[in-house]
C-alpha positions as CSV (number, residue, x, y, z in Angstrom):
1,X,-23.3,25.8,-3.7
2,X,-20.9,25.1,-6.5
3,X,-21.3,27.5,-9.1
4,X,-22.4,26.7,-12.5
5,X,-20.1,29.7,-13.8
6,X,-17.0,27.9,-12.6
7,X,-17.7,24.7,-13.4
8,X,-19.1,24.6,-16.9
9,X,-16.9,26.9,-19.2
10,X,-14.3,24.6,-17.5
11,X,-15.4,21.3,-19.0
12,X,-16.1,23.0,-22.0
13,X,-12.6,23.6,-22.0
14,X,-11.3,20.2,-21.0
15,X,-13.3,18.7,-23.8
16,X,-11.4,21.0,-26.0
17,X,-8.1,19.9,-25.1
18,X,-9.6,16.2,-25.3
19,X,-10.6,17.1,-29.1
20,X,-7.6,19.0,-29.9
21,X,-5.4,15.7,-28.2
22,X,-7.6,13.1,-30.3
23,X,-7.2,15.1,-33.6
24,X,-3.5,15.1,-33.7
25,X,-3.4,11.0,-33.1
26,X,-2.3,8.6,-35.8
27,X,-5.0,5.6,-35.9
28,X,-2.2,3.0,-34.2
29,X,-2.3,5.5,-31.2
30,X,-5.7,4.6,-30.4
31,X,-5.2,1.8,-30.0
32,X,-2.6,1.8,-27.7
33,X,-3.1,-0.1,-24.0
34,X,-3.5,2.7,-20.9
35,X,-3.3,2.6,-17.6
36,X,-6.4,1.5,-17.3
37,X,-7.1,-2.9,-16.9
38,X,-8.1,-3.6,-20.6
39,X,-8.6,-0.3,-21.9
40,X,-7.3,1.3,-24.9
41,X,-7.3,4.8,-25.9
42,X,-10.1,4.1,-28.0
43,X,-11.6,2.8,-25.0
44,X,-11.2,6.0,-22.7
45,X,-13.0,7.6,-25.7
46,X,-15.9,5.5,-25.9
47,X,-16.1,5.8,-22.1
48,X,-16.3,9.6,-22.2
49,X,-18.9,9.4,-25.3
50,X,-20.9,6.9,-23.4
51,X,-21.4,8.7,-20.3
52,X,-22.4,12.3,-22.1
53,X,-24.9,9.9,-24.3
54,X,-26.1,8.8,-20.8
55,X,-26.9,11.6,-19.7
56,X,-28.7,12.9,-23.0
57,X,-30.8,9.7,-22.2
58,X,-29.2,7.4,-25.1
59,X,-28.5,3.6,-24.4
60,X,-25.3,1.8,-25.2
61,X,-24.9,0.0,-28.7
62,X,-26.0,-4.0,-27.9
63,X,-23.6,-5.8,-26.9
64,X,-24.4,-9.7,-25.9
65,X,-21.6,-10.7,-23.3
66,X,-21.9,-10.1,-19.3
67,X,-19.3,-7.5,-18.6
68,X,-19.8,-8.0,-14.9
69,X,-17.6,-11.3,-15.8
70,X,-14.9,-9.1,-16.6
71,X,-12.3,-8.9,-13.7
72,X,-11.5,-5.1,-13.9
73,X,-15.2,-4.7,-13.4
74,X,-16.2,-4.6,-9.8
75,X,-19.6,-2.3,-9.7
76,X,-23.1,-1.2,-11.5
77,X,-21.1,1.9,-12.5
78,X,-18.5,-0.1,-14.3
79,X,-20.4,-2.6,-15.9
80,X,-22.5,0.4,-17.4
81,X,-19.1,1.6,-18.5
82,X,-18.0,-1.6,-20.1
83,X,-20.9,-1.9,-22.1
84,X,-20.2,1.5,-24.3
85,X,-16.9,1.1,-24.5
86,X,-17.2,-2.9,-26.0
87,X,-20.4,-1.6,-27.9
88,X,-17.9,1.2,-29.9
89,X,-15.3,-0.7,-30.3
90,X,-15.7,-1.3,-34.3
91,X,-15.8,1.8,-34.9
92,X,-13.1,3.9,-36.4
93,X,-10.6,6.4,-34.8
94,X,-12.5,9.2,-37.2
95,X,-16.1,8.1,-36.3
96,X,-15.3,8.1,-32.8
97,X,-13.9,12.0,-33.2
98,X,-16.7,12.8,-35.0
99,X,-18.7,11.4,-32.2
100,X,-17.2,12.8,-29.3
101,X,-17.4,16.2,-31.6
102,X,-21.0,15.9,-31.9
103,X,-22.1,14.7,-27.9
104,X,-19.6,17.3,-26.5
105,X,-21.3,20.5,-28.4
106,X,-24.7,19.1,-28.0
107,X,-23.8,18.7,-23.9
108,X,-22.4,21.9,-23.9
109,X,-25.5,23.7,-25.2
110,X,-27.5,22.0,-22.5
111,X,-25.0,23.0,-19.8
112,X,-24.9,26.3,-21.3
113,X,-28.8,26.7,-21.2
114,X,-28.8,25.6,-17.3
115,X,-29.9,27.9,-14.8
116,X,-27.9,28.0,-11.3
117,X,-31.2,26.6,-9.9
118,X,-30.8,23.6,-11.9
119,X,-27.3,23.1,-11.0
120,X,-28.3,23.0,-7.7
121,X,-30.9,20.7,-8.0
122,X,-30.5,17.7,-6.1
123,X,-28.7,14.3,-8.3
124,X,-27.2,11.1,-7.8
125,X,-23.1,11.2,-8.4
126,X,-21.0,8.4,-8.6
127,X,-19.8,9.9,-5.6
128,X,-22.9,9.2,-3.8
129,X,-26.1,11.7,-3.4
130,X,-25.1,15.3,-4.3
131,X,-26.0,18.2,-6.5
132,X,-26.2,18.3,-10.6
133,X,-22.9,20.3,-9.9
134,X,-21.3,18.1,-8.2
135,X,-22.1,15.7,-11.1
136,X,-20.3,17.8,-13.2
137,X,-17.4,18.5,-11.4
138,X,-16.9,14.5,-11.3
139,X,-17.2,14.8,-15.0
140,X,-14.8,17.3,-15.3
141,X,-12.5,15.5,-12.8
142,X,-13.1,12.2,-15.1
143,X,-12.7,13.2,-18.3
144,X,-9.6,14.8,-17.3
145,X,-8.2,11.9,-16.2
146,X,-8.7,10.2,-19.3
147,X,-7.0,13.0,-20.9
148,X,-4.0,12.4,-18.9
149,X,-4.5,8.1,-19.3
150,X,-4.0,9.2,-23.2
151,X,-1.2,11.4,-23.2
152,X,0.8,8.8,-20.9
153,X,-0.3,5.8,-23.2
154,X,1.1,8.1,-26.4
155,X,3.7,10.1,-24.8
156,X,2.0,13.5,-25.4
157,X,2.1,15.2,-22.2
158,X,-0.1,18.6,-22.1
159,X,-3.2,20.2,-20.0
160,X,-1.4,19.3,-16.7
161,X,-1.4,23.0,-15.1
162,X,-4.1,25.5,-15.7
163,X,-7.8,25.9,-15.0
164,X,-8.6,22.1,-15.9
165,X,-5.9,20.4,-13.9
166,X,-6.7,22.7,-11.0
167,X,-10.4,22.4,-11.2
168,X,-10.1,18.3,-11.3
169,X,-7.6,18.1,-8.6
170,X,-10.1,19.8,-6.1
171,X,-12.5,17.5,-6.6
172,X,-9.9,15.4,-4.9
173,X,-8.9,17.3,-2.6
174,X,-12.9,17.3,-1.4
175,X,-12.2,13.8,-0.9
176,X,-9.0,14.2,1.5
177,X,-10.8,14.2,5.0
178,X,-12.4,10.5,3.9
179,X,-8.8,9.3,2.9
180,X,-7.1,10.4,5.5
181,X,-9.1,9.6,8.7
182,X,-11.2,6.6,7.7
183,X,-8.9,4.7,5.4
184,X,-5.3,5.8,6.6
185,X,-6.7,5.8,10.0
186,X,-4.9,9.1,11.0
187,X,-5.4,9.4,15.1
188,X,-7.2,12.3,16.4
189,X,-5.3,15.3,16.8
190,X,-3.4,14.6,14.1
191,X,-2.8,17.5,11.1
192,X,-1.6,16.8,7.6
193,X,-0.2,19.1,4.8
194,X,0.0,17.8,1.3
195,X,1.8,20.1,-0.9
196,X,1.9,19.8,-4.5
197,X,4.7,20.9,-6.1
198,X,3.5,21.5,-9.5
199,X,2.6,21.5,-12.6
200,X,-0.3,23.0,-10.4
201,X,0.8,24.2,-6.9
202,X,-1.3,23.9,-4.4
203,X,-1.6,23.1,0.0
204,X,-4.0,21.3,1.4
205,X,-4.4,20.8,5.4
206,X,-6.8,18.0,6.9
207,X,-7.5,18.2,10.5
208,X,-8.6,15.4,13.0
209,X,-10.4,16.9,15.3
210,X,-12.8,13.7,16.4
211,X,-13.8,13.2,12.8
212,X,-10.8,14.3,9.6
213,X,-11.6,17.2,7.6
214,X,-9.9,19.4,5.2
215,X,-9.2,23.3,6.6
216,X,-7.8,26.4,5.6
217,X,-4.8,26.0,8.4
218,X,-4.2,23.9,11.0
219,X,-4.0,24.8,14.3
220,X,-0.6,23.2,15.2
221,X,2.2,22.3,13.4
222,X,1.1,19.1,11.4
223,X,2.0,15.9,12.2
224,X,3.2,15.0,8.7
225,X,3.8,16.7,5.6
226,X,4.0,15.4,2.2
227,X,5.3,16.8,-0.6
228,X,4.9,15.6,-4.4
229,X,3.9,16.6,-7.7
230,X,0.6,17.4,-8.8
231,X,0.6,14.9,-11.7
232,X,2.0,11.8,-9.1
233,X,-0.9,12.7,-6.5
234,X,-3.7,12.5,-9.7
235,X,-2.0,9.1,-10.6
236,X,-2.0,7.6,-7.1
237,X,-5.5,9.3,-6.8
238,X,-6.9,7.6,-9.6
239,X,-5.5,4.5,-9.0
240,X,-3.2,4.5,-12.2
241,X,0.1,3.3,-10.6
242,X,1.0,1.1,-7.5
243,X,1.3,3.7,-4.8
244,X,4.5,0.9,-3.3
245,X,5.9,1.7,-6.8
246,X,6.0,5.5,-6.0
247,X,6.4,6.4,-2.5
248,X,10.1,7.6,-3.1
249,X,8.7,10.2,-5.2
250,X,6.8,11.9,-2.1
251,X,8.8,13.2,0.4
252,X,8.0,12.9,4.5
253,X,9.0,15.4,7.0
254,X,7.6,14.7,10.4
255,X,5.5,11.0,10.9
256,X,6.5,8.9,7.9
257,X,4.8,6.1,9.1
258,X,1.4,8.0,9.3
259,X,2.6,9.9,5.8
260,X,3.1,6.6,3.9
261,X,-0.6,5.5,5.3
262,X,-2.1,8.5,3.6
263,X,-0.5,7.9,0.6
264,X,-1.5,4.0,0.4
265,X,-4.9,5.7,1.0
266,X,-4.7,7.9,-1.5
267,X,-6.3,5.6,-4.5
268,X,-10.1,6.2,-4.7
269,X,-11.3,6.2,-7.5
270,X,-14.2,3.2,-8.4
């Protein structure tokens, strides 16, 4: 059970920081390029707006071109993206405030107004089949992310430690048994600790023990350990920056080979 207590004053939060980032930008700054293929900051925005609308049951603004001929869209889930953020893109850096403004507080009371019941309920996630929770976790991992995409693309770093940060970088760490024994192939037996050395501090251990899994310790000393910042292992996580580009920011005791596996296999993100 994830619990709706930990989860929703969180994002609540995190769209705070996003409203209080977006607020102190010139107009230029939105439109800025990110890390993101052919998105702007405007575009992160529109992204975040369009998924809340989503889920309040509103449709994107028309928009007659097939974004699945766009090369930096590769699903259903990005295509649906594409379409909200080239259907807001005339609008104006104060509209699209005003607009985040009003879907934020309007999601919020809905949230708010949730029983743990609901949050339970079962939901699709772009993770696959999962809880309502679980749905919002993602959104709180997400729009996080976008925060960080638009304090890189301005130069306004901020909200990379505390209860947002940690809260988003758990919902990668869920994903760590997946990464490390299905796409970096780690052998069985094998143990691997990933420490994060801040902003947010944190250890996590995945065991393979005929299938990967993260755990509280591992029963051996681990085969590798890796050690890097918390904001490098979001970037590489998200698939912002060419994890070839990085690797001598993480450092290897023990199996490098198998540690510079799990990092290439970091990246997950669709």
């Amino acid at each position: 059970m994830i619990a709706k207590d930990a989860v929703v004053p969180v994002l609540v939060a995190e769209w705070a920081a996003i409203d209080e980032l977006l607020g102190s930008l010139r107009p230029d700054q939105w439109a800025m390029p990110t890390a993101l293929p052919g998105w702007s900051v405007q575009d992160n925005v529109s992204h975040m707006i369009g998924t809340e609308c989503a889920l309040s049951g509103q449709e994107p603004p028309p928009y007659e071109f097939d974004v699945r001929e766009l090369p930096h869209v590769r699903n259903d889930i990005g295509a649906a993206n594409e379409l909200w953020v080239r259907g807001l893109r005339s609008q104006s850096p104060a509209r699209m405030l005003a607009r985040f403004r009003e879907i934020t507080a309007t999601r919020g009371e809905v949230l708010a107004a949730m029983t743990q019941e609901e949050f339970d309920a079962p939901s699709w996630t772009p993770a696959g089949e999962g809880t309502f929770g679980r749905f919002m976790r993602i959104r709180l991992f997400d729009c996080w992310m976008h925060e960080q995409d638009i304090r890189e693309a301005t130069g306004i770093p901020g909200n990379d430690d505390g209860a947002c940060a940690e809260l988003a970088l758990a919902e990668v760490s869920g994903a760590l048994g997946y990464l490390v024994g299905k796409k970096a192939g780690a052998p069985d037996g094998a143990g691997v600790t990933i420490e994060l050395t801040g902003p947010v501090h944190a250890t996590r251990h995945v065991a393979v023990d005929g299938r990967a899994a993260v755990v509280e310790a591992l029963p051996a000393p681990p085969t590798v350990t890796m050690r890097l910042s918390s904001n490098l292992f979001a970037r590489l996580a998200g698939g912002r920056v060419p994890v070839a580009d990085r690797l001598d920011e993480i450092a290897f005791e023990g199996d490098t080979e198998l540690g510079r596996r799990v990092a290439r296999a970091l990246p997950f993100t669709i």
